[in-house]
N, C-alpha and C positions, 0 to 999 in steps of 0.2 A: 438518373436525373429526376430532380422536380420540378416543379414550375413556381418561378414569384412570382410578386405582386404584380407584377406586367403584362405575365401571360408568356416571357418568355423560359427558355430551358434553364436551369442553377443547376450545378453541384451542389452536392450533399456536404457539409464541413467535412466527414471522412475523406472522402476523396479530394476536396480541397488540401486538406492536410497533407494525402500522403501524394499530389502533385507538387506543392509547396515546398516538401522535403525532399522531391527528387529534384525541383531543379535550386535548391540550396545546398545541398550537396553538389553536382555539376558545379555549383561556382565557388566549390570547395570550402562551406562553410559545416563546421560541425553541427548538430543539431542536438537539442534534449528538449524532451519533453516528459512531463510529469506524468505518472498513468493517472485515469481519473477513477478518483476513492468509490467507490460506490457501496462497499457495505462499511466503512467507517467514515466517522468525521472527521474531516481533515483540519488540520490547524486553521485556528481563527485567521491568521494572514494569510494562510495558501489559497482562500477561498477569492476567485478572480484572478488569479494568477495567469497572464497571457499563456495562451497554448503552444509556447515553441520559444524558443532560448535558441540562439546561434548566435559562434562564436567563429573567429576567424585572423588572426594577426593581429591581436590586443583590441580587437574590435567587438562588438556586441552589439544586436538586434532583436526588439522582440516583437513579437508577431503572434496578436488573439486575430481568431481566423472566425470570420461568419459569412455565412447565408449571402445571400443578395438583399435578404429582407432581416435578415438577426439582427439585433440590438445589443448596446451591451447596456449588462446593469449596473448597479452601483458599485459590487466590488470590481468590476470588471473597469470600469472608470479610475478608481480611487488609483489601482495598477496603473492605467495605463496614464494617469497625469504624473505619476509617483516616477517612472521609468524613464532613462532619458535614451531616444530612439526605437519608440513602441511605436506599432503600426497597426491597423486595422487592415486585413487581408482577407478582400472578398474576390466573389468567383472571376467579376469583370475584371481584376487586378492582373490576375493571367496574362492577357490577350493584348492592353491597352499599353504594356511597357512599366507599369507603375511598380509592380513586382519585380521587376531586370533591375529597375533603380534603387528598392531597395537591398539589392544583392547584390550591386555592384560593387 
């Protein structure tokens, strides 16, 4: 764990992520995620691409996962106005129910 701007404890987006995916799986939703490029350039549009695709009975959700304190940038924006049922999933999202509702 690190600490935000608060002074209190965060998750790492790692571990964000791979809680994220175990309780969406539990509620039986498929998951994909893209690996991220790091020695090539990826397509002009993949760039901001939210961090997690899940599907489930004609259904779809997508979920860019940050920090307590990450931001997103521009392309990470452009996705998530462009998407219909994008969510921004941070660590307090766990704990508060906000995360249950979108994977209900």
């Amino acid at each position: 764990m690190e600490s935000d701007h608060y002074g209190g404890p965060s998750l790492s987006e790692s571990l964000l992520r791979a809680e994220v995916v175990k309780r969406a799986h539990a509620a039986g939703w498929k998951v994909f995620s893209l690996p991220i490029a790091r020695t090539r350039r990826p397509v002009k549009d993949a760039v901001g691409y939210p961090d997690l695709t899940l599907a489930r009975h004609g259904e779809v959700r997508f979920l860019e996962l940050k920090t307590d304190k990450g931001m997103l940038n521009s392309e990470q924006w452009a996705w998530h106005d462009a998407l219909p049922y994008c969510w921004i999933v941070r660590p307090s999202d766990l704990d508060d129910g906000r995360l249950a509702g979108v994977l209900k």
